[in-house]
C-alpha positions in Angstrom: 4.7 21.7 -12.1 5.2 19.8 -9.1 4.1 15.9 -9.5 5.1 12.4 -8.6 9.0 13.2 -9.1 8.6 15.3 -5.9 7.5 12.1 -4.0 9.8 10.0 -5.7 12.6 12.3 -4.6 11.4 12.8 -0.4 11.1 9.0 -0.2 14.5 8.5 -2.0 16.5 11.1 0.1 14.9 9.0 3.1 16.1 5.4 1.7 19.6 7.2 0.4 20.1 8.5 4.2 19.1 4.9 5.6 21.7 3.3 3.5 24.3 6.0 4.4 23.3 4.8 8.3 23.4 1.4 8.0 26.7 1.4 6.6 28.1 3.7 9.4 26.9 0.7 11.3 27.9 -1.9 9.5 24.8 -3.0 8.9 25.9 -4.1 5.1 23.0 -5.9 3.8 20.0 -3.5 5.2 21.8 -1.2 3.5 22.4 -2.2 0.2 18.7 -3.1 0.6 18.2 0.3 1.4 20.3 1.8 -1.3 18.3 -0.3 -4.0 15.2 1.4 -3.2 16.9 4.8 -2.8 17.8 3.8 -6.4 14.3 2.5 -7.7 13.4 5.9 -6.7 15.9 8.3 -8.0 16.6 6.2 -11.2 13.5 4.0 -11.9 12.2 5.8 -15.2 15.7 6.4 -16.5 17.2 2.5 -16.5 15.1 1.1 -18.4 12.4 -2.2 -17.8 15.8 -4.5 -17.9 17.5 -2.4 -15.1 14.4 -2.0 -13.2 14.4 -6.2 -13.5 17.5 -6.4 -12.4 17.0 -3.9 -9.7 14.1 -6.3 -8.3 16.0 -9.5 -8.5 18.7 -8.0 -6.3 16.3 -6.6 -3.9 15.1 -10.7 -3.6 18.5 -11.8 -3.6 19.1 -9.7 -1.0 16.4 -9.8 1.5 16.1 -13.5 1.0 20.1 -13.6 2.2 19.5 -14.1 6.0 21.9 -11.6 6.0 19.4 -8.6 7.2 19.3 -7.2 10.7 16.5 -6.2 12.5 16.1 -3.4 14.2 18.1 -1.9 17.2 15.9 -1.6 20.6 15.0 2.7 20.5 17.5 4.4 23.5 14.1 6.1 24.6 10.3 7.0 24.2 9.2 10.1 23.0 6.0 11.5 25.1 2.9 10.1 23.6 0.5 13.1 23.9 2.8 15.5 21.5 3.8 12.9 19.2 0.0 11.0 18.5 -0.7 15.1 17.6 2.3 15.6 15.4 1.4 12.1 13.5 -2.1 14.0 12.8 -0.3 16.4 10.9 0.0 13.9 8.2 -3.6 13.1 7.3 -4.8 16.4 7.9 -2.0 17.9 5.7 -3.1 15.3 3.0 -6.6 15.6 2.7 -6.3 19.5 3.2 -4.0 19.3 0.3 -5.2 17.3 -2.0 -8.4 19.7 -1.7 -6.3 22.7 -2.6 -4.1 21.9 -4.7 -6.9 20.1 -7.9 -7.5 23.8 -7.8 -3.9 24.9 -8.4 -3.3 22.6 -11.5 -0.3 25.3 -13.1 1.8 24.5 -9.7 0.5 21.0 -8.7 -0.3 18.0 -11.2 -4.2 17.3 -9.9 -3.8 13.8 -11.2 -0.9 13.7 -8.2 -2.3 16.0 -5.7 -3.0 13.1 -2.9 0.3 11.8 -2.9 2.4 15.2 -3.3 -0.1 16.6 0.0 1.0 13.5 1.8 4.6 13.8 1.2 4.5 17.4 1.9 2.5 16.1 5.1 4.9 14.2 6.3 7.9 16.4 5.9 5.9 18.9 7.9 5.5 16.5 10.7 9.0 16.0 10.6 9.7 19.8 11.0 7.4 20.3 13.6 8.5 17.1 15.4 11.9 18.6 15.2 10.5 22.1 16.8 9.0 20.8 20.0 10.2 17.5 20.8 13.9 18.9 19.9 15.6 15.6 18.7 18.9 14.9 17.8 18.9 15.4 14.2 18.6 12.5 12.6 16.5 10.6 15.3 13.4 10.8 13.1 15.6 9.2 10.1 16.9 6.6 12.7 14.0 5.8 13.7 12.3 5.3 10.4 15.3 2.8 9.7 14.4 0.8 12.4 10.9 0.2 11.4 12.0 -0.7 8.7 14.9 -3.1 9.5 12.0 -4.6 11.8 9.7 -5.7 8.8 12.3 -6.4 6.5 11.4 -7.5 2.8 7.5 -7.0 3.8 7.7 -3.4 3.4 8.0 -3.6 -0.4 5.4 -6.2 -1.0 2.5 -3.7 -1.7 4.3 -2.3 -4.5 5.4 -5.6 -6.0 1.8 -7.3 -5.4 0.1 -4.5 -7.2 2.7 -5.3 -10.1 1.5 -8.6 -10.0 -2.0 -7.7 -10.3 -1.0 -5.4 -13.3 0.8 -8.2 -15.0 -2.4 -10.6 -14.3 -4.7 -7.7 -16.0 -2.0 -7.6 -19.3 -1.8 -11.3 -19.5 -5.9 -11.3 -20.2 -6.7 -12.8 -16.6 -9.6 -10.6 -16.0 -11.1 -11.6 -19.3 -10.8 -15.5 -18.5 -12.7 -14.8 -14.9 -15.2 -12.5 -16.6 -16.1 -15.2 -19.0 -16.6 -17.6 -15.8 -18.6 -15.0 -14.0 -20.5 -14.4 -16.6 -21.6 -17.8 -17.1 -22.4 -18.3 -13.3 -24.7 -15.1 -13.0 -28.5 -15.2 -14.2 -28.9 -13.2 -17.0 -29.9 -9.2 -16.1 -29.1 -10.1 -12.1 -27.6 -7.3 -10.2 -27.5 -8.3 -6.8 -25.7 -11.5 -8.8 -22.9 -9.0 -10.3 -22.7 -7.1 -7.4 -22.0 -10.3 -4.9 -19.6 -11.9 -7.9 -17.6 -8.7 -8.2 -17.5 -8.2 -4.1 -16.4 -11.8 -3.1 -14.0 -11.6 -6.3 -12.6 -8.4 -4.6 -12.0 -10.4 -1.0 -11.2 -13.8 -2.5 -8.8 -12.6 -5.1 -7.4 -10.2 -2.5 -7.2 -13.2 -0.5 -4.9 -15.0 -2.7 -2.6 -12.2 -3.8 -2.5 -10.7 -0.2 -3.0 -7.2 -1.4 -6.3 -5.3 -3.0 -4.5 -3.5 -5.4 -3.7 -6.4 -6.8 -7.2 -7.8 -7.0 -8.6 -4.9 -8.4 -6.9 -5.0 -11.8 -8.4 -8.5 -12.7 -11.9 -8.1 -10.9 -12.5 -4.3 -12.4 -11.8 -6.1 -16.0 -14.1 -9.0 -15.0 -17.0 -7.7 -13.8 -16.4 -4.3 -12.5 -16.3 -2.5 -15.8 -18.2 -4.7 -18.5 -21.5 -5.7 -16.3 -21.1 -3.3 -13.0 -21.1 0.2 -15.0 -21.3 -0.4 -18.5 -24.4 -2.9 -18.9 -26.1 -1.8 -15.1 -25.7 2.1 -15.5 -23.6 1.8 -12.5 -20.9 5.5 -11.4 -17.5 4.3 -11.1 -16.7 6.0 -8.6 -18.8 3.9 -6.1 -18.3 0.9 -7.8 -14.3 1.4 -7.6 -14.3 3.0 -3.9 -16.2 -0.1 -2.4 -14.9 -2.5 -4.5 -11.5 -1.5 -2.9 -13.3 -2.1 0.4 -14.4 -5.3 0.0 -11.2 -6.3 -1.1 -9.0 -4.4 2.1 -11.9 -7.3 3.8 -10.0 -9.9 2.2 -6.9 -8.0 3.2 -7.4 -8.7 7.4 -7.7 -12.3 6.3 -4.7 -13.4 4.5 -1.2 -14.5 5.8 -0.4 -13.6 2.4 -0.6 -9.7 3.1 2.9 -10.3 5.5 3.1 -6.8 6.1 -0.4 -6.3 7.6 -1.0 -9.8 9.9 2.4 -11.6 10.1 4.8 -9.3 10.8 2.7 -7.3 13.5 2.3 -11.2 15.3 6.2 -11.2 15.3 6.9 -7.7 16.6 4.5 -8.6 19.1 5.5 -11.8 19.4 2.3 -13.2 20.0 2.2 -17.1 20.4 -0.5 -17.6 17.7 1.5 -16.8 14.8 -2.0 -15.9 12.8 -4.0 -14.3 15.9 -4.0 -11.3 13.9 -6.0 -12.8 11.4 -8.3 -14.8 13.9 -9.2 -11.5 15.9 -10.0 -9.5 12.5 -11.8 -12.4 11.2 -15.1 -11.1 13.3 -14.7 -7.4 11.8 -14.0 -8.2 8.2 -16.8 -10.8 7.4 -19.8 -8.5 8.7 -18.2 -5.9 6.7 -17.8 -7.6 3.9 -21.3 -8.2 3.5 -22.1 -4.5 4.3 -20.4 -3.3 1.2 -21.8 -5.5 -1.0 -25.6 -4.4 0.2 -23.7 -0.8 0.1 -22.9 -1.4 -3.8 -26.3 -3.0 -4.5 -28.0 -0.5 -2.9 -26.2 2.0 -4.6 -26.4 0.4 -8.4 -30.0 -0.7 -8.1 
């Protein structure tokens, strides 16, 4: 059966071959960076929750070493019209896939089918960026590194902020704030619930710079015990715009680096946080759109 190994093993070939380039280019530090991820991939499940510590601190040690180049300036542009199509291929491929294969569930895990259709997507985007734009052969690998080497140590700070909001949800955090909530809503109040459990979303998301994160604490809080076990609510909705009121709080933080600091520096815009100030409009009216959403839909 084909599951999350697959994806674990297409993103570690990519990291593994990144590593392999930037030491052909002397580029030693983004590419023991590079090599530790490679390695988080291949080997994550077989070293052990010591090794796997380890692994992290050295990935801290070294992107916080100064040491890390960015990225080389690309020799040349690839035509916009082909390309903007062939990046298509990858949400297309995904959502076609994860469609067909929950029906296949003796070839493809369902519980994995999104992620396996996406990395299948993007190898096939590869392939057929290969066919018609005719690149050198490891262009698309180069150019992948240099994205990379551009945001640094922000690329991995989804996956260590959602780790965070996993460790906050073991250590009994969500219990602590759904004792607070509960003591600040009036008794039987929905609309209370639902704006407590969608500002929690954004605020927390807010702090921790990344939803998945928030989630965790706020779906113990409230989410589950008020929003679907005491109100009747589906957990479907209540997940899916939860996670929306929290990617609100994600266009408003510095502290998601990835999404609003690191775009301000490769643009180099003057206002270090104009990201933020220019999404500020979008995410505040939307914001309070999912919470009537989830009202709406609970009530």
């Amino acid at each position: 059966m084909i599951g999350i190994g697959f994806v674990y093993l297409v993103a570690g070939s990519f990291f593994a071959t990144c590593a392999l380039l930037g030491l052909v280019d002397r580029r030693w530090a983004n590419a023991l960076f590079h090599a530790l991820l490679a390695t988080s991939f291949f080997a994550g499940d077989r070293i052990g929750d010591l090794g796997n510590g380890v692994l992290v601190l050295a990935l801290v040690a070294t992107a916080t070493s100064g040491r890390m180049r960015r990225g080389e300036p690309a020799d040349q542009v690839a035509p916009r019209g082909p390309l903007l199509m062939l990046a298509l291929v990858i949400p297309a491929t995904a959502l076609g896939g994860t469609l067909l294969f929950k029906q296949m569930p003796a070839l493809i895990d369902p519980a994995q089918a999104t992620l396996v259709a996406l990395a299948i997507g993007v190898l096939l985007a590869l392939i057929l960026c290969h066919l018609f734009l005719r690149p050198a052969p490891l262009d698309g690998i180069r150019a992948g590194r240099r994205l990379l080497d551009e945001i640094g140590w922000a690329a991995v700070m989804p996956q260590l902020l959602a780790s965070l909001g996993a460790v906050f949800a073991l250590a009994g955090v969500g219990d602590v704030v759904g004792r607070l909530v509960g003591g600040a809503i009036p008794a039987g109040s929905v609309f209370g619930a639902v704006v407590a459990y969608g500002l929690g979303m954004a605020l927390f998301t807010i702090v921790m710079g990344n939803a998945f994160a928030a989630f965790p604490v706020m779906a113990a809080a409230v989410g589950i015990p008020l929003l679907v076990h005491q109100f009747g609510g589906d957990p479907a909705p209540v997940a899916a715009i939860g996670m929306l009121a929290g990617f609100c709080g994600t266009l408003l933080t510095p502290m998601a680096a990835n999404f609003n600091i690191v775009p301000a520096a490769l643009l180099e815009l003057k206002d270090r946080y104009g990201v933020i100030r220019a999404q500020a409009a979008t995410a505040l009216p939307l914001l309070l759109f999912n919470i009537l959403l989830l009202w709406w839909v609970i009530r």
